[in-house]
matplotlib code that plots the C-alpha trace (Angstrom):
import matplotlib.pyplot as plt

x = [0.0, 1.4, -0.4, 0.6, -0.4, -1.3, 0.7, -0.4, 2.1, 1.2, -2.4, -1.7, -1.5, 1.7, 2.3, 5.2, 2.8, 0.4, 2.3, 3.5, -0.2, -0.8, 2.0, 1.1, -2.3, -1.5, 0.6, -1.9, -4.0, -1.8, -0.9, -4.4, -5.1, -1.9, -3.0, -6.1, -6.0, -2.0, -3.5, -4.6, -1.9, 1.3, 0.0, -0.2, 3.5, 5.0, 7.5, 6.6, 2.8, 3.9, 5.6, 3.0, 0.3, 0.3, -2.4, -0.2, 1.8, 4.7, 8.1, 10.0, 8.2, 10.8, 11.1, 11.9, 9.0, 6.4, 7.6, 6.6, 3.3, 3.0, 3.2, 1.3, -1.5, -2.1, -1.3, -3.6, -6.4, -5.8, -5.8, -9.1, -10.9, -10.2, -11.1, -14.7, -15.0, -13.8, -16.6, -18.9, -17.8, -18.7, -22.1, -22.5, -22.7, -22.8, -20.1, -17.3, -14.7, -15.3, -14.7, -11.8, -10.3, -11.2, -9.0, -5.9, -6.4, -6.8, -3.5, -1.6, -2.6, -2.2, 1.8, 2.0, 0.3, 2.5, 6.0, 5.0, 4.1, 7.3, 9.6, 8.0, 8.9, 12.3, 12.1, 11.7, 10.2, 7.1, 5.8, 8.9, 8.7, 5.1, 6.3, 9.6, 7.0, 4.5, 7.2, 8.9, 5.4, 4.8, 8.1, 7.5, 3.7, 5.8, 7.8, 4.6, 2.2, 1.4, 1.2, -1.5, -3.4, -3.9, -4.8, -7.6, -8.5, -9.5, -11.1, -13.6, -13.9, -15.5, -17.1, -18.9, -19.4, -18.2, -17.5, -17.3, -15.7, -17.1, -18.2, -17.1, -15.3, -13.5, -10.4, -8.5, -9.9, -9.2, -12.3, -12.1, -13.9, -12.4, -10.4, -9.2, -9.6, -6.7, -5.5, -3.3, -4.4, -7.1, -6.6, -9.2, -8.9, -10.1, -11.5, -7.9, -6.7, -5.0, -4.9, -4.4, -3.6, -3.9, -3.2, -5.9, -5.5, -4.8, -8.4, -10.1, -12.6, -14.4, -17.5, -19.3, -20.5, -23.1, -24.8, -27.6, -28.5, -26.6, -27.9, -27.6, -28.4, -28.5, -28.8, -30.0, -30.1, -33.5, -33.8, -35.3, -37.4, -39.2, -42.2, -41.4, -44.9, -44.5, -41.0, -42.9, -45.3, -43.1, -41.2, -43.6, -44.6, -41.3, -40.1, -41.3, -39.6, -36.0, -36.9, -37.4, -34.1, -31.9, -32.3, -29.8, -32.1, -33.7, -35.6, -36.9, -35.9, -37.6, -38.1, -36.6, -37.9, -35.6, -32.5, -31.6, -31.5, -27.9, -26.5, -27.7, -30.5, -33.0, -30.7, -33.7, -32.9, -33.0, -31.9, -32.8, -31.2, -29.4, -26.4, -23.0, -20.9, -23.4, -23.9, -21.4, -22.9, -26.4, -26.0, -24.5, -27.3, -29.9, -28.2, -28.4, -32.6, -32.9, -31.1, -32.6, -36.3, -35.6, -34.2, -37.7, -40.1, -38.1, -36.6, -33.6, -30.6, -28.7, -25.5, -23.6, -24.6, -23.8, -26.4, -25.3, -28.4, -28.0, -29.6, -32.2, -32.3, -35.1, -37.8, -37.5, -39.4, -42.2, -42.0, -45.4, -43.7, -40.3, -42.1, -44.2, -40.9, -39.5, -42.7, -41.8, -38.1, -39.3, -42.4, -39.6, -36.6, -39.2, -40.8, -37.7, -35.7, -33.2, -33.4, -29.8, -28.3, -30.2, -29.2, -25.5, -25.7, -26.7]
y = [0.0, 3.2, 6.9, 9.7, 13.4, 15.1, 17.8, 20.6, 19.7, 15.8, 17.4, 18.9, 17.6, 15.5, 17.2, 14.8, 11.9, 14.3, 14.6, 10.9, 9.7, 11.9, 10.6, 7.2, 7.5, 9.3, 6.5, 3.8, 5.7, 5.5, 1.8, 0.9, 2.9, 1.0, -2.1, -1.8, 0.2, -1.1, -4.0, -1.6, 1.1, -1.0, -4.4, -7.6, -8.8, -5.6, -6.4, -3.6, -4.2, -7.8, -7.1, -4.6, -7.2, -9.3, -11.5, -12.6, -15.5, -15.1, -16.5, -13.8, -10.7, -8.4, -9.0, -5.3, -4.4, -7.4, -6.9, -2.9, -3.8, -6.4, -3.6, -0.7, -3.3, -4.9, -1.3, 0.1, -2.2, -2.4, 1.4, 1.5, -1.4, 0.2, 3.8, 2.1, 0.4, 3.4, 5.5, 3.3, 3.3, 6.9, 6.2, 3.4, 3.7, 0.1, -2.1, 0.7, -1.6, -4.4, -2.4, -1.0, -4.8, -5.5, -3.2, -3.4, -7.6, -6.3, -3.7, -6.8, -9.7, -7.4, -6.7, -10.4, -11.6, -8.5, -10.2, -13.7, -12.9, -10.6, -13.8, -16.0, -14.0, -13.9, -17.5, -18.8, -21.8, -20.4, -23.7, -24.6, -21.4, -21.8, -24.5, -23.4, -20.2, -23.2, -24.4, -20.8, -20.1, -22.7, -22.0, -18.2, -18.3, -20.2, -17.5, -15.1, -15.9, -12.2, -11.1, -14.0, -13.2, -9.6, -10.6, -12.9, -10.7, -8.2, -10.7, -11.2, -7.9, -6.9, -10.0, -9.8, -6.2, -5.6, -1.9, 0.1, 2.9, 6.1, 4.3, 5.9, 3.5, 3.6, 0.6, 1.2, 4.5, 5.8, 7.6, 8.2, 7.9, 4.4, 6.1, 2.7, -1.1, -2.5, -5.9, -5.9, -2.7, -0.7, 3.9, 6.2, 9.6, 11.3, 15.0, 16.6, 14.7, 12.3, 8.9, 5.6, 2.7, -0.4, -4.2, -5.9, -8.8, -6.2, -5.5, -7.3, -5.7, -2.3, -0.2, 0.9, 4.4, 4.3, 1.2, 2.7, 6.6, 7.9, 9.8, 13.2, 14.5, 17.7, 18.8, 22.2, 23.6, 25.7, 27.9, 26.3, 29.0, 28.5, 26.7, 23.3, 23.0, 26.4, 25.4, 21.9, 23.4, 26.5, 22.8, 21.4, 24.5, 24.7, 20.9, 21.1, 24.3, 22.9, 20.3, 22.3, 24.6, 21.3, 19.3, 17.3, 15.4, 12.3, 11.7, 13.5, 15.8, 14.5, 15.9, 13.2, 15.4, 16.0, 14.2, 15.5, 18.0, 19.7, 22.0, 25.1, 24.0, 21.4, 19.6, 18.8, 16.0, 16.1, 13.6, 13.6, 11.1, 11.9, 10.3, 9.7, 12.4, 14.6, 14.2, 16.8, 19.5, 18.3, 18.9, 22.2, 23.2, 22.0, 23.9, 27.1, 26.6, 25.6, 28.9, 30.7, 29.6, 29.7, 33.5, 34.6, 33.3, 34.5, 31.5, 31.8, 29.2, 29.1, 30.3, 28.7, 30.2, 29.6, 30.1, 30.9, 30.1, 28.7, 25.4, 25.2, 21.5, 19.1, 18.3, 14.2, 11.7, 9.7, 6.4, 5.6, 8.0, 5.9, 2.7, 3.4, 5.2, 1.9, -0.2, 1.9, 1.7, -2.6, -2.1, -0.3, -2.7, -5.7, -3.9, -2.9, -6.2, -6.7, -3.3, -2.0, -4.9, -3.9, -0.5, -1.4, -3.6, -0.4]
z = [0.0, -0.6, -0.4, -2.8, -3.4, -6.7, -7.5, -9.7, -12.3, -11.9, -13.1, -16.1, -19.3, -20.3, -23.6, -24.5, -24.3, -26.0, -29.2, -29.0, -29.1, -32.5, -33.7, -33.4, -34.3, -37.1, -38.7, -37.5, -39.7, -42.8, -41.9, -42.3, -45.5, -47.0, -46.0, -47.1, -50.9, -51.0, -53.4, -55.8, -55.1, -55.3, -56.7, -55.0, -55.2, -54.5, -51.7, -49.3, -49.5, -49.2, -46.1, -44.4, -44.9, -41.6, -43.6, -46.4, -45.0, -48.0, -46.4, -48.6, -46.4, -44.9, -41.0, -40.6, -42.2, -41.0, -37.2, -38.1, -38.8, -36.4, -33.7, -35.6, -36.1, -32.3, -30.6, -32.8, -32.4, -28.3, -27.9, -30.8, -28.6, -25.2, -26.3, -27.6, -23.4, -22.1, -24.0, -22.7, -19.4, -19.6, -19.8, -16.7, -13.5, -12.6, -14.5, -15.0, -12.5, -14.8, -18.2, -16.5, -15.4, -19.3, -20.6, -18.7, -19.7, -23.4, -23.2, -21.5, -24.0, -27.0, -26.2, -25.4, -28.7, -30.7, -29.1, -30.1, -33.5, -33.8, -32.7, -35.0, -37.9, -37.1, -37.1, -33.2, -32.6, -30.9, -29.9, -28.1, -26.7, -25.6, -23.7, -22.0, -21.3, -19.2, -17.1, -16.5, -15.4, -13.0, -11.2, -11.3, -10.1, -7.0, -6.3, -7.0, -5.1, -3.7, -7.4, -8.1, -4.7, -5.8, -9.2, -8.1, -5.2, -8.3, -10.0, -7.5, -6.7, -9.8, -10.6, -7.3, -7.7, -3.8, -5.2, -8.6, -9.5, -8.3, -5.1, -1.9, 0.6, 3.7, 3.8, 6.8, 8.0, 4.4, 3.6, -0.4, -4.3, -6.1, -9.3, -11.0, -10.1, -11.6, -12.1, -8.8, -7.1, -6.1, -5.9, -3.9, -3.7, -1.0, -0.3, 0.1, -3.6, -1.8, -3.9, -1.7, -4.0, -2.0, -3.1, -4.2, -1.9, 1.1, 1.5, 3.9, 5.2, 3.7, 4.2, 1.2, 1.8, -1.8, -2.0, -0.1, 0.8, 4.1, 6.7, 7.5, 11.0, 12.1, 16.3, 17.2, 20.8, 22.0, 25.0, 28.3, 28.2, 24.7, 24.4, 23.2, 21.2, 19.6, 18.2, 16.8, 15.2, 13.3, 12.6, 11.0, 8.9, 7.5, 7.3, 3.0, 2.6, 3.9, 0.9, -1.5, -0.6, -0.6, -3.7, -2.8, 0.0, -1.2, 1.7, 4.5, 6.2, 9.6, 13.0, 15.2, 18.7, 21.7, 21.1, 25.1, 27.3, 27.8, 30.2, 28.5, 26.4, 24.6, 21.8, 18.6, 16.0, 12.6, 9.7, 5.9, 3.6, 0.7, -1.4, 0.6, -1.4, -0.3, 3.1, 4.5, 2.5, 3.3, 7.3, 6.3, 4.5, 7.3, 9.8, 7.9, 6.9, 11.2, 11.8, 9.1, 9.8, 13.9, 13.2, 11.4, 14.1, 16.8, 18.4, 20.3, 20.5, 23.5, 24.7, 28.0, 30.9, 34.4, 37.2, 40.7, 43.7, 47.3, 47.7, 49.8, 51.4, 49.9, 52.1, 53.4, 51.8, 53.6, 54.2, 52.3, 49.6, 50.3, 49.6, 46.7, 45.0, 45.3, 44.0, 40.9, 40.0, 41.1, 38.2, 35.8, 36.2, 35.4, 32.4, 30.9, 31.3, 28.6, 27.0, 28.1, 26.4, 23.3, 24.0, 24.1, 20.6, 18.9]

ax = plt.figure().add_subplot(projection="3d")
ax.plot(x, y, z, "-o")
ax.set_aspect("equal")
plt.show()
């Protein structure tokens, strides 16, 4: 796992790799047109058409030339093929991981096919090779075995679509948006542009922030003093006008009631759901309607204040009052049996 930050310069465009993609593009393009009008533009035995065409299986091709259009040809069609998913993609929001996971398999098998095509025009035995390849494989994929974990942790990560792309996650208190889900690794970004790129087979346990709408809560204090019932009911006039001034709320918002009684005032509830990459901005904006509509109809919220009295000493308890206080806590422990453990699981 390793964590890196963006730098403005890492932002902008690489114009090196800019001009190198024309450039390649631009002779795929002529590559293609050659290969397919070079019939009827150079003939069909001319030697250079002969040896641009990966189709004609003459022995007397030019290797120089063949292994040219051997890579022109399978870069070409890998870059054409992964622009197309990547297009696509675009358009998704479910299935982007595994368009992503499809392309980096297609850039990887395309260089592969490329060099064994290459070495069998330059006269390698491919098949031998194929099979010195098998047993190099077996003895590397011993040595390997983090390399093959991560690649079938990936596997099943997309194919049991744990997260996508664009999903919020946390993976070791890592709170961040999934960029790219590689082959081996996984990157998130988080608020600050951070990007966390983590092994595929290093994540063990995550929480997916988007597979359903989060919560958004919202606690504002009240005076002692106010009526209680008079701040419900301004509430409730103004509960579909907080709606219509966050858009971003999918559901709600909802009064909860008295979420406790503080030091200084009477702490009210509210929560409203809305998506997870919202949810910040959401509470934000509920505060500001609460103080907005509390503000208009007069409704004050507290400050800290400190109250100095001399405390007069409580009258003493009866015993008949003694007794029937403790019929009462007897009733209460009875009725609410169980309910602290339930308390405590939540």
């Amino acid at each position: 796992m390793k964590q890196m930050k963006k730098t403005g310069e890492d932002r902008d465009p690489n114009v090196f790799g800019l001009v190198l993609r024309i450039f390649f593009l631009a002779v795929a393009v002529v590559y293609f047109i050659l290969l397919i009008a070079g019939k009827w533009m150079f003939g069909e035995d001319n030697s250079f058409y002969i040896g641009i065409n990966i189709f004609n299986k003459n022995a007397a091709a030019n290797v120089w030339l063949r292994s040219l259009a051997y890579i022109i040809f399978f870069l070409a069609v890998s870059y054409a093929v992964r622009f197309l998913l990547r297009l696509i993609a675009r358009k998704l929001y479910k299935g982007k991981a595994m368009l992503d996971l499809l392309c980096s398999f297609i850039k990887y098998m395309a260089v592969i096919a490329m060099l064994f095509f290459i070495l069998r025009v330059w006269g390698v035995d491919t098949a031998a090779l194929l099979a010195g390849i098998g047993i190099l494989s077996l003895v590397v994929g011993l040595g390997a075995q983090p390399l093959i974990e991560d690649i079938i942790a990936g596997l099943f990560i997309v194919f049991e679509n744990i997260f996508e792309v664009g999903d919020i996650i946390v993976v070791d208190n890592f709170r961040g948006t999934v960029k790219e889900i590689g082959i081996r690794t996984t990157q998130i970004e988080d608020a600050g542009g951070d990007i966390k790129v983590v092994n595929n087979s290093d994540i063990r346990t995550l929480v997916n922030m988007t597979s359903q709408l989060s919560l958004a809560v919202s606690e504002v204090d009240i005076e002692y003093g106010e009526s209680l019932e008079r701040v419900e009911l301004v509430i409730n006039d103004n509960l579909p006008t907080i709606r219509q001034n966050i858009p971003d709320i999918v559901e709600g918002p909802y009064y909860m009631g008295v979420s406790k009684l503080g030091a200084s005032g009477v702490t009210l509830r509210f929560t409203a759901k809305c998506p997870e990459v919202m949810k910040f901005q959401v509470e934000r904006d509920m505060n500001r309607q609460l103080k907005l509509i509390f503000d208009k109809n007069d409704i004050n919220i507290p400050f800290t204040q400190i109250v100095l009295h001399n405390a007069e000493p409580a009258d003493k308890a009866k015993k008949a009052d003694s007794k029937a206080a403790q019929d009462f806590i007897d009733k209460q422990r009875r009725l609410s049996r169980g309910m602290d453990d339930d308390e405590s699981n939540h």
